[in-house]
C-alpha positions in Angstrom: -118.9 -75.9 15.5 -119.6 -74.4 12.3 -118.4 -70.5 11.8 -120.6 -68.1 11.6 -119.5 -64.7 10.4 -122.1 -62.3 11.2 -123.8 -63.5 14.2 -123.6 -59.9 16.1 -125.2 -57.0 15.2 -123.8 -53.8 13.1 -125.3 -50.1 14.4 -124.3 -48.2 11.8 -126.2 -44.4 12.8 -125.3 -41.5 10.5 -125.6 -38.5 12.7 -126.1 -35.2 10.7 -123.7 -32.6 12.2 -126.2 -29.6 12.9 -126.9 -27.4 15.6 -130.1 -28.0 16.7 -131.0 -25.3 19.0 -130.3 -22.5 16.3 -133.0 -24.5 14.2 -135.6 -24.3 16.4 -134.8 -21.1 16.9 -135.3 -19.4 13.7 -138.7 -17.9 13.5 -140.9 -19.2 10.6 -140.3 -15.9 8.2 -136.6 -16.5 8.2 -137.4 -19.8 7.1 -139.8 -19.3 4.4 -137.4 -16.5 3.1 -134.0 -16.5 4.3 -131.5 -14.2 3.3 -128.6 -15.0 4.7 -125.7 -18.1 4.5 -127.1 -18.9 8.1 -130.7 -19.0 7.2 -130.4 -21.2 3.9 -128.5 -23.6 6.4 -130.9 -24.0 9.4 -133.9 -24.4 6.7 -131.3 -26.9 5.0 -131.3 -28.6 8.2 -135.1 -28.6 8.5 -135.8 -30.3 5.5 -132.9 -32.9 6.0 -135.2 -33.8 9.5 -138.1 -34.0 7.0 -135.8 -36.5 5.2 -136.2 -33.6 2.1 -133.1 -34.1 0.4 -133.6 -32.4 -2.3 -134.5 -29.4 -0.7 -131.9 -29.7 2.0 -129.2 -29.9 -1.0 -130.6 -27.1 -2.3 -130.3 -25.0 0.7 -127.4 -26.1 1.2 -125.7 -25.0 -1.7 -127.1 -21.7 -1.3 -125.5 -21.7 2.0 -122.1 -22.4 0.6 -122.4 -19.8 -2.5 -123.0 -16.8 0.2 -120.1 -18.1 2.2 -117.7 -20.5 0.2 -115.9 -21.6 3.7 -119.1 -22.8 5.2 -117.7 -26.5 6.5 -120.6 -27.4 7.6 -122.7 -26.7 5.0 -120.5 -29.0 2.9 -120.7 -31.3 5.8 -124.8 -31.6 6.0 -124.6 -31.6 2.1 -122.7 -34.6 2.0 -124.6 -36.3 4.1 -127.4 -35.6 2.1 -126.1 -36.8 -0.9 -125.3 -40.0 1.3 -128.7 -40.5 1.9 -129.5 -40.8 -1.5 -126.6 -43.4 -2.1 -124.9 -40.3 -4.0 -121.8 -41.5 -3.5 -119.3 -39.4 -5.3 -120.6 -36.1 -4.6 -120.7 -36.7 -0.8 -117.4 -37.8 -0.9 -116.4 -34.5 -2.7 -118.5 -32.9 0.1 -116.4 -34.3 2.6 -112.9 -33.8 0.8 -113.7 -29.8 0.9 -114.9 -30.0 4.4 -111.6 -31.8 5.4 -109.5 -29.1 3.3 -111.6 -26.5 5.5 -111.3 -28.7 8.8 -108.4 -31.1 8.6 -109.2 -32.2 12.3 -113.3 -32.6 12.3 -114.0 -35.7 13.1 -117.6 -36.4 11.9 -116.5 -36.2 8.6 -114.1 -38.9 8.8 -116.6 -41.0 10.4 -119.4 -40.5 7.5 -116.7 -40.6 5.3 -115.5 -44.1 6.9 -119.5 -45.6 6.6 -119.3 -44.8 2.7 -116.1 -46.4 2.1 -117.8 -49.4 4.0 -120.7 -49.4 1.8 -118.0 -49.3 -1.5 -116.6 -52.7 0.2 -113.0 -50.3 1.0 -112.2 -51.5 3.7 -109.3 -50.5 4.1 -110.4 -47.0 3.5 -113.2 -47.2 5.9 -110.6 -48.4 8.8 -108.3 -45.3 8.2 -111.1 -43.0 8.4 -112.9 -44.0 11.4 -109.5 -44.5 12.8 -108.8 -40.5 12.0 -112.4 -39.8 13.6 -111.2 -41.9 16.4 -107.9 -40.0 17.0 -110.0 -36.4 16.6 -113.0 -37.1 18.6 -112.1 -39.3 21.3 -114.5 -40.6 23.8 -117.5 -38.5 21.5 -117.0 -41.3 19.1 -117.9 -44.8 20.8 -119.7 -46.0 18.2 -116.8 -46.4 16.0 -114.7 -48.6 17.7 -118.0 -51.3 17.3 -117.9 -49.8 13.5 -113.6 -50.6 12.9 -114.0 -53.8 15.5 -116.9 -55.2 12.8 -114.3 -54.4 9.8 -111.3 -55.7 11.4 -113.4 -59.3 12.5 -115.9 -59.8 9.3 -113.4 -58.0 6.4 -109.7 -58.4 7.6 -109.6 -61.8 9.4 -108.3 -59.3 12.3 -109.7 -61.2 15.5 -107.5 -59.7 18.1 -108.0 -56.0 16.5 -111.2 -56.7 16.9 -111.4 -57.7 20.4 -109.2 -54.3 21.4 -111.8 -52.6 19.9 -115.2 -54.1 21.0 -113.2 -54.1 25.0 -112.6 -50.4 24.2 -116.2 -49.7 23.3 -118.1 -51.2 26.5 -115.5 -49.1 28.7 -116.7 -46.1 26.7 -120.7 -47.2 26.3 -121.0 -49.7 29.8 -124.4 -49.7 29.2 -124.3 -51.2 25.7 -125.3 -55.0 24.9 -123.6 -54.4 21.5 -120.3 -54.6 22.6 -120.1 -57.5 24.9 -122.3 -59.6 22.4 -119.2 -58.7 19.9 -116.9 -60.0 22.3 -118.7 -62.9 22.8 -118.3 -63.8 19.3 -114.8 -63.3 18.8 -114.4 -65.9 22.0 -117.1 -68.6 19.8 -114.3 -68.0 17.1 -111.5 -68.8 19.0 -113.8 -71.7 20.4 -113.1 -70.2 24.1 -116.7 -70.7 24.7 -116.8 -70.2 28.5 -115.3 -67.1 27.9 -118.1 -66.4 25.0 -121.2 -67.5 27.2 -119.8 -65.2 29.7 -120.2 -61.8 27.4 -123.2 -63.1 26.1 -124.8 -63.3 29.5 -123.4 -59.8 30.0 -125.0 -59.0 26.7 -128.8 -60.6 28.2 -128.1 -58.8 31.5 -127.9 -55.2 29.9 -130.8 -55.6 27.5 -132.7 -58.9 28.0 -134.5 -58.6 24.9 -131.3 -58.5 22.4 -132.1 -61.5 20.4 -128.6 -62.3 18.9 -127.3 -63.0 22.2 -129.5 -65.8 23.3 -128.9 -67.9 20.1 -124.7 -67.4 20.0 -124.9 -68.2 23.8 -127.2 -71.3 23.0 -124.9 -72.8 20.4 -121.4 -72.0 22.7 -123.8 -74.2 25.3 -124.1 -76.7 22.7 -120.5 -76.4 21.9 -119.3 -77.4 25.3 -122.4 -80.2 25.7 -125.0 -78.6 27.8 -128.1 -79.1 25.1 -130.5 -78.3 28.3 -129.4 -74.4 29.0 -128.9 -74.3 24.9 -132.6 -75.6 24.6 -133.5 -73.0 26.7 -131.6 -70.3 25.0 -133.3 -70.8 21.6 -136.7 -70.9 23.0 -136.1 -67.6 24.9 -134.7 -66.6 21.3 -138.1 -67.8 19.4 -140.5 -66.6 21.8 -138.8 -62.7 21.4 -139.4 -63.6 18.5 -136.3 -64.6 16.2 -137.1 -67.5 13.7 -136.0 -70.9 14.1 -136.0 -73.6 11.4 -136.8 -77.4 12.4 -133.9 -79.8 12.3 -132.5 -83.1 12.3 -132.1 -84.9 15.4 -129.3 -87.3 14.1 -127.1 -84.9 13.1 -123.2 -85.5 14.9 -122.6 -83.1 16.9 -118.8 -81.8 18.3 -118.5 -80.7 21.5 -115.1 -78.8 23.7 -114.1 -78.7 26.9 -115.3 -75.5 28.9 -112.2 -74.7 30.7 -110.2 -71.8 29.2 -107.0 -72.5 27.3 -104.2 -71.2 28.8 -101.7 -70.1 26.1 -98.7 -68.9 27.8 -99.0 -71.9 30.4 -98.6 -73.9 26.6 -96.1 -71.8 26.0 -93.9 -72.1 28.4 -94.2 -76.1 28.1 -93.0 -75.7 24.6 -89.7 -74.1 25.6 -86.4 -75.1 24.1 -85.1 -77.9 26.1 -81.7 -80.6 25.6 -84.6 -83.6 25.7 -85.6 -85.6 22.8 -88.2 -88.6 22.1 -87.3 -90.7 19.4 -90.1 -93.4 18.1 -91.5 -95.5 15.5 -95.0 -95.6 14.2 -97.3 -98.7 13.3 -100.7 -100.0 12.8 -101.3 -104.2 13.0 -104.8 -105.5 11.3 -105.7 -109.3 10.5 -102.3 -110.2 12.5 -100.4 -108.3 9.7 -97.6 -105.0 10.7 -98.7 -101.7 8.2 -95.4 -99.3 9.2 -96.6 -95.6 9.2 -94.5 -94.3 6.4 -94.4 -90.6 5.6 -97.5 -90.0 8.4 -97.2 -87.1 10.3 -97.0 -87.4 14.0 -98.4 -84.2 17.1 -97.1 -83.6 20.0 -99.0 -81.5 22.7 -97.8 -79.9 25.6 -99.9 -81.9 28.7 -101.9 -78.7 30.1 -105.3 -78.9 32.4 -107.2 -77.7 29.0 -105.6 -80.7 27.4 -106.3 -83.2 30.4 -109.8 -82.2 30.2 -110.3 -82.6 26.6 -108.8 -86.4 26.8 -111.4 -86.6 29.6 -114.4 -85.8 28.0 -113.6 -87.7 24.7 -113.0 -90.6 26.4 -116.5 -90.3 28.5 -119.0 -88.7 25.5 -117.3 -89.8 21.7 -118.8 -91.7 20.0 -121.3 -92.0 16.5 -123.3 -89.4 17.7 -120.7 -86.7 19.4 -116.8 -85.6 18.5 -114.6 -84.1 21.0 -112.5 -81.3 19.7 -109.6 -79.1 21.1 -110.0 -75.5 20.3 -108.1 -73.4 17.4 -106.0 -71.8 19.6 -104.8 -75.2 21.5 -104.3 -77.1 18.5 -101.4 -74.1 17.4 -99.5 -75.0 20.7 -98.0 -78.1 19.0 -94.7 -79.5 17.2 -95.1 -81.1 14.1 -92.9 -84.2 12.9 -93.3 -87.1 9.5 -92.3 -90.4 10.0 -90.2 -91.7 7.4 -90.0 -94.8 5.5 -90.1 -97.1 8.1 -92.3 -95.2 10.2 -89.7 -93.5 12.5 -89.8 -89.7 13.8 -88.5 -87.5 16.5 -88.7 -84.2 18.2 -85.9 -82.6 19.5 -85.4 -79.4 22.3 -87.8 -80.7 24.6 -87.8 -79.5 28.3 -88.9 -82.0 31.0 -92.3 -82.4 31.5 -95.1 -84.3 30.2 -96.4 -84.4 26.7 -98.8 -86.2 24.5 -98.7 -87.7 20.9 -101.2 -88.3 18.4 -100.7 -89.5 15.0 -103.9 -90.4 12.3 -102.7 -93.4 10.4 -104.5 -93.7 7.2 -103.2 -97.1 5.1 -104.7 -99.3 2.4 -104.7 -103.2 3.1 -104.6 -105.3 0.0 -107.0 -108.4 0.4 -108.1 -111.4 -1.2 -111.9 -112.4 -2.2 -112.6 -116.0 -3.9 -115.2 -115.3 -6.3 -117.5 -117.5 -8.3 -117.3 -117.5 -11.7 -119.8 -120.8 -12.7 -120.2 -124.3 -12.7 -120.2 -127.1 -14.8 -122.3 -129.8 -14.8 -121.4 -133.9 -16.3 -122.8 -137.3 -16.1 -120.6 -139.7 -14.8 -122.2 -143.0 -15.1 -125.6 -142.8 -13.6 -124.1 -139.8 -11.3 -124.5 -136.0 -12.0 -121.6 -134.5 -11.7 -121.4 -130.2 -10.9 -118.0 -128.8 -10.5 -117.9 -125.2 -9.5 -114.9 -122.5 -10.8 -113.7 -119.6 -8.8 -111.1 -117.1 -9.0 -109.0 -115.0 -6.6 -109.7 -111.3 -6.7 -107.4 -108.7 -4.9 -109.5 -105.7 -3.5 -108.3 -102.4 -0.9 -109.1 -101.8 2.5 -109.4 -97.9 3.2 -108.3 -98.4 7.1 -107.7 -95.0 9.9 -106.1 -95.9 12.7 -105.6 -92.8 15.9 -102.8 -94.3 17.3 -101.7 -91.7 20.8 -100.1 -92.2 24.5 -99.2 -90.0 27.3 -94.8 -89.4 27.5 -93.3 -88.0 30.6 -90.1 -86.5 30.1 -88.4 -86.3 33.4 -84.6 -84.7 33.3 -83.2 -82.3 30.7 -80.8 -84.1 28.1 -83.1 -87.3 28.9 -83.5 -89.4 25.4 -86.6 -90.9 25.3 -87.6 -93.6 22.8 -90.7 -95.0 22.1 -93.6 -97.0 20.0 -96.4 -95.2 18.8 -99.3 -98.0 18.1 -102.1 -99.6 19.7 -101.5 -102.1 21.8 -97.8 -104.0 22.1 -96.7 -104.4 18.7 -93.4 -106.9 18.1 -91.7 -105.4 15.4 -92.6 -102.0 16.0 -90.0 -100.8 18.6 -87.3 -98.3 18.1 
């Protein structure tokens, strides 16, 4: 399944920090003449919901000359230089406001969405972490905000995840989050998991587009093309766009169980067993030893049972069978050496599977035709035809694997890895 890196959606919503009742408060000759810090304020505020910038800078800073200390003002004004992708003066805004108000939180958080904007990550993360720590549960919003940063910027999956869990406790009622978690299960390829949030995500706002069409291609990930179908025309007819494709594309499909981890684990725990083998491939009745190939051993789990299961009943030329990411890191590594022998050592009792990929060139020989020549031999015509020998290579890729039961600690166990019973490729 190909990776897709901004399938979920980003609310970013700058709030202006005002007080609204005192605006619509003021009677209208305060606000065509004001006299006051106060007054130039609440008109500031006015013409920032007018989307007057401008005007609301103005005020602003007519605000702040009658009262230097005026945090909000500086607040609002930065803001409004936001808006008009003023960049450095907002952020000067917001330093005075946090030398006024080391502990306000919304200016952390509009602080954080510029450094966003700049591509500062890093930045942007420590201030909406600071708006986090200072306004608590007021905040929601930025946990989707740092959750986005930590999954799309920082190659921070499981930051992410504590973050997008965090926000639907705080915001239940918000498709956004689950639809995030969704997709940080797709990138772990723990799609049952995925199709689970996602179905949250359609149950809380059944129109939210993105949601249908991450859920239809975690369907197609673990082979059910019918729901999937159905999933991208619920996604089309809401209207999201669609392009036409191939039919004969291959397509990769996992299992649907969830991986358990720990269970893998604790399989991989240091043991006093060891399996010792020897590697080979045998074409055209001729041995190839598996020099310098490197040889995986899985822990046996009911995730890995089920993968062997369904790649033995749908791959083919039209469909692969894949483990996830996070299955394939529960594994020991070893290379074979020059005559295709490997080990692995500090195994526990238990069941395990090998796998080795053995790619190998066979050197064969082609008789070509290189003419003829023709001679009168009496009344007979004669043709003798001239070839040559002409060596050519044979890419081959052999998946050579079996199933090895381990059964008391200390046990040596030594095996062949190749297909079939080959003589000569014993221990």
């Amino acid at each position: 399944m190909h990776k897709k890196l901004t399938k979920f959606s980003i609310l970013i919503v700058i709030i202006l920090i005002t007080n609204t009742n005192t605006l619509l408060a003021q009677n209208g000759t305060t606000e065509q003449n004001p006299r006051t810090a106060d007054a130039f304020y609440n008109r500031g505020g006015k013409y920032f919901q007018e989307q007057k910038y401008d005007l609301a800078i103005a005020d602003y800073t007519k605000a702040i000359a009658l009262n230097p200390k005026f945090s909000d003002a500086y607040l609002n004004r930065g803001v409004s230089y936001k808006k008009k992708e003023q960049y450095s003066e907002a952020l000067a805004d917001y330093a005075k406001v946090i030398q006024l108000e080391p502990r306000e939180p919304a200016v952390y958080k509009n602080q954080g969405i510029i450094y966003e904007i700049q591509k500062n990550y890093e930045l942007a993360v420590a201030n909406y972490t600071k708006a986090i720590e200072f306004g608590g549960k007021n905040y929601p919003e930025l946990y989707i905000y740092r959750g986005n940063i930590y999954l799309n910027n920082m190659e921070k999956p499981d930051l992410a995840m504590a973050d997008y869990q965090m926000s639907v406790k705080l915001l239940p009622k918000d498709a956004t989050g689950y639809n995030n978690i969704g997709y940080v299960y797709s990138t772990k390829e723990n799609f049952t998991q995925a199709i689970t949030n996602y179905t949250k995500a359609i149950e809380i706002d059944p129109k939210f587009l993105l949601a249908y069409i991450n859920r239809a291609d975690c369907y197609d990930a673990i082979g059910n093309t019918k729901l999937a179908d159905l999933d991208r025309k619920k996604y089309s007819d809401l209207g999201g766009e669609i392009s036409a494709t191939s039919g004969n594309t291959k397509r990769s499909i996992y299992p649907q169980g969830s991986f358990d981890a720990a269970l893998a684990k604790s399989a991989l725990s240091r043991g006093l067993s060891r399996i010792e083998g020897r590697a080979c491939s045998k074409i055209d009745g001729l041995i190839f030893k598996a020099g310098g190939a490197k040889v995986v051993l899985f822990p046996v789990t009911p995730y890995l049972e089920e993968w062997y299961a369904l790649r033995d009943k749908k791959e083919g030329k039209k469909i692969s069978v894949y483990m996830s990411k996070e299955a394939n890191k529960y594994a020991i590594e070893a290379f074979t050496d020059g005559e295709g022998r490997f080990s692995f050592e500090g195994l526990k009792p238990g069941k395990y599977f090998i796998q080795m990929i053995h790619n190998f060139n066979q050197l064969k020989t082609n008789r070509v035709y290189t003419g003829s020549n023709t001679a009168m031999q009496g009344n007979t015509q004669m043709i003798t035809n001239y070839y040559r020998d002409e060596d050519y290579v044979v890419e081959r890729s052999q998946r050579v694997e079996r199933f090895v039961e381990i059964k008391k600690d200390g046990e040596v166990k030594k095996i062949g890895l190749s297909k079939g019973l080959i003589k000569g490729c014993d221990f």
